[in-house]
LUMVOPA-829665 format. One record per residue (C-alpha): x, y, z. Coordinates in steps of 0.25 Angstrom, whole numbers, plus 5000, padded with zeros to 4 digits. Example, Ala and Ser with C-alpha at 12.3 -4.5 7.8 and 13.67 -1.06 7.14 Angstrom:
BEGIN
504949825031
505549965029
//
This chain:
BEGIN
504050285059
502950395063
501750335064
500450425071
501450495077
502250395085
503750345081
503450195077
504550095073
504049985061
502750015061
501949905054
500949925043
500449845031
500549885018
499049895015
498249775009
497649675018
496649545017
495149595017
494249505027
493549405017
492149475019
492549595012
492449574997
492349644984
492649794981
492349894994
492450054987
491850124975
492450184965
492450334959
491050394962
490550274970
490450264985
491650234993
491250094996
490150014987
489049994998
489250005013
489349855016
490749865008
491049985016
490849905031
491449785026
492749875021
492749935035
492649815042
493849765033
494749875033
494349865051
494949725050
496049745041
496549855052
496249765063
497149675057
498349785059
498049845071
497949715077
499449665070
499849795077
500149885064
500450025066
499950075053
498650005047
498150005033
496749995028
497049845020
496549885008
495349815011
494549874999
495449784991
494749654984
495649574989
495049434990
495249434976
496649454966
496049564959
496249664971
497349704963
496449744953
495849854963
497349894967
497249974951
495750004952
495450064968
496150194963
495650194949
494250154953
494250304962
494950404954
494450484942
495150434929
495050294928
494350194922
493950084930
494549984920
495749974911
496649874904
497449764911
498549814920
499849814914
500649754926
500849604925
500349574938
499149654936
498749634923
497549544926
496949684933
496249804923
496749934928
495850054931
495950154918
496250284917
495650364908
495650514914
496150604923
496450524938
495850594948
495650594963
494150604963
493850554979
494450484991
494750334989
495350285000
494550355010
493550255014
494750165017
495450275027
494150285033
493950125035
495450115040
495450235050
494250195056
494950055058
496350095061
495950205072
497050285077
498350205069
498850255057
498150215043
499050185029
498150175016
498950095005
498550094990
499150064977
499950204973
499750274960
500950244953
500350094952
499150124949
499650214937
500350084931
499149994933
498050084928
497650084913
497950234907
497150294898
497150454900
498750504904
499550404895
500750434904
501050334917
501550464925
500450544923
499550424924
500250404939
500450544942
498850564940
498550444948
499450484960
498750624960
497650554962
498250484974
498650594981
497250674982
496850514989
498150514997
497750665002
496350615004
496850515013
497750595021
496650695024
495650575028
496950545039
497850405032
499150395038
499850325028
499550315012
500350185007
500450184992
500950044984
501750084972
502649954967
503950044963
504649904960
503649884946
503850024941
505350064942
505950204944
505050304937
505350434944
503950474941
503550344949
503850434961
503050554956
501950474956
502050424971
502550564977
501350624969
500350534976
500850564988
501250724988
500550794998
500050665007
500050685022
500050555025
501150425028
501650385014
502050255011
502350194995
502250034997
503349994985
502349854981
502949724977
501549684974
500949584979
500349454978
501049454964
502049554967
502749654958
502949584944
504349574940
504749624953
505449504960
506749574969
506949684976
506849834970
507649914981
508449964970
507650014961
506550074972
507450134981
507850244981
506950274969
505750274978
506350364989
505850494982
504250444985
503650544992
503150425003
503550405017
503550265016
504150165007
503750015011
504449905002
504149745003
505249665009
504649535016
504349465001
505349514994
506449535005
507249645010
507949674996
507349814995
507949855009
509249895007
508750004995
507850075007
509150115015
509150245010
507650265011
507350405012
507150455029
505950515028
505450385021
505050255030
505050105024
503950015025
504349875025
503649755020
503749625030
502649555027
502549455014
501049475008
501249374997
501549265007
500749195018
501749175027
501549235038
502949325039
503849315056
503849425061
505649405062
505749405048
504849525048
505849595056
506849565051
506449625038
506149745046
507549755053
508249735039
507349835033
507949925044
509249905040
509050005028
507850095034
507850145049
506650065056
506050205061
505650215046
505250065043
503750025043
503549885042
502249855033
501849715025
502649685011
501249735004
499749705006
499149595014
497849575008
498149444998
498449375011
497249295019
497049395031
497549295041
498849295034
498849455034
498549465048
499749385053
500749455043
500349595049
500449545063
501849485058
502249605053
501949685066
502749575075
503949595065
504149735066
504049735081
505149635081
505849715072
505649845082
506249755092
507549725084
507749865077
507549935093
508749845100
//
């Protein structure tokens, strides 16, 4: 893969979340007309957060780092609560509170309501480029966020009454941020869309292509399991019912989960479009163990079996941060040892 320029085989990345240091607590941004941050204490502690977090994968050696999503409430359960609410707190359109989510797992959330025209009203994710660049210096910088076509299915509508125009006006939207971002200079946009819960719609994919039309940036979709809980109902592989389905995405980038759930979704990827790459998941969030890299490679070198490894990034199953950060920190550094055994092995 192409990465600054340079031809690197397996780079390593995560997928996005990771454990906030214990001394940063409670909510970091404003919402709609308010300031980007609520008072300049949050603002240096969020800095000095997202600085650690980047540390942390610099110092595992990856190639592309991730700002952790450190914005997140995540010494709490409820920061899936905020997964629904960081968009619809920013954008025109919304209510701030709705009824119950309908989703099983999430049910015991209230989602954001929407009870107007969804509008992109000013850049969100902004003052976390600026934290991570300042962090990251020179090396490449993905920004990962729930994607519109979830966030259609969680929030309350009151205003369009029909899910693909709900979703087409959400991923709109999302496009006036992703070309905010690509003018501030991100690298890569990583969006989580958990096609395994929705199904086949072809509209799905107008949704996510629509979202990303027009970006000039590196464009990954993460197809979520979920996680702590995972997906519910969804307990064996859907290869069969993604591929080759999602294929027609307008991303550069499909990444999949295959430590937890094994490698069962491989063998659908062997006809994965060649201007696409894979990302593959070697590292199990949901379980403390920490992972050898062997067993990391050889999930690596079987995934290569289906996909040339000039096109394989190697990446975490999903995010880190229900994980202490002493358990996060040894996973990533796991992870980077596994793909350079795997280098080794794929280049005899």
């Amino acid at each position: 893969m192409r990465i600054k320029g340079e031809d690197v085989l397996l780079p390593t990345t995560m997928v996005g979340s990771y454990p906030r240091p214990n001394w940063l607590r409670g909510k970091v941004f404003g919402e709609f007309d308010e300031p980007d941050y609520i008072d300049y204490g949050t603002k240096e502690a969020y800095e000095d957060a997202v600085r650690l977090c980047v540390d942390d994968q610099i110092r595992a050696g990856f190639d592309v780092v991730c700002d952790g999503q450190q914005y997140f409430e995540s010494e709490t359960t409820h920061e899936y609560g905020q997964v629904f609410h960081f968009w619809g707190h920013r954008l025109a359109g919304f209510k701030r509170w709705g009824e119950p989510i309908a989703i099983e797992l999430y049910k015991k959330f209230h989602a954001p309501m929407v009870v107007g025209d969804i509008e992109w009203v000013r850049p969100i994710f902004a003052p976390i480029l600026e934290a991570t660049r300042a962090a990251a210096g020179d090396r490449p910088v993905k920004l990962a966020m729930q994607g519109p076509l979830f966030l259609a299915f969680a929030v309350t509508d009151r205003y369009y009454g029909d899910p693909k125009s709900l979703a087409m006006a959400i991923a709109r939207a999302f496009n006036k941020e992703f070309k905010d971002l690509t003018a501030r200079g991100v690298d890569w946009i990583q969006i989580h869309e958990p096609l395994t819960y929705y199904g086949e719609e072809g509209w799905y994919l107008d949704v996510i292509n629509t979202a990303f039309d027009g970006v000039d940036a590196y464009k990954v979709w993460h197809i979520c399991y979920g996680n702590q809980g995972g997906n519910p109902g969804v307990q064996e592989p859907r290869g069969q019912d993604m591929f080759p389905f999602a294929f027609q995405a307008n991303v550069d980038q499909i990444h999949i989960e295959t430590m937890r759930r094994g490698p069962g979704d491989l063998p659908h990827l062997a006809k994965l479009p060649e201007h696409m790459d894979l990302g593959v998941g070697v590292i199990d969030v949901k379980s403390l163990v920490i992972e050898r890299p062997e067993e990391i490679a050889d999930r690596i070198v079987e995934a290569a079996r289906y996909v040339p490894a000039e096109r394989i990034c190697v990446s975490t199953d999903c995010g880190l941060l229900n994980l202490k950060r002493e358990h996060a920190q040894k996973k990533i550094q796991a992870l980077v040892e596994g793909a350079a055994l795997a280098r080794e092995r794929l280049s005899r």
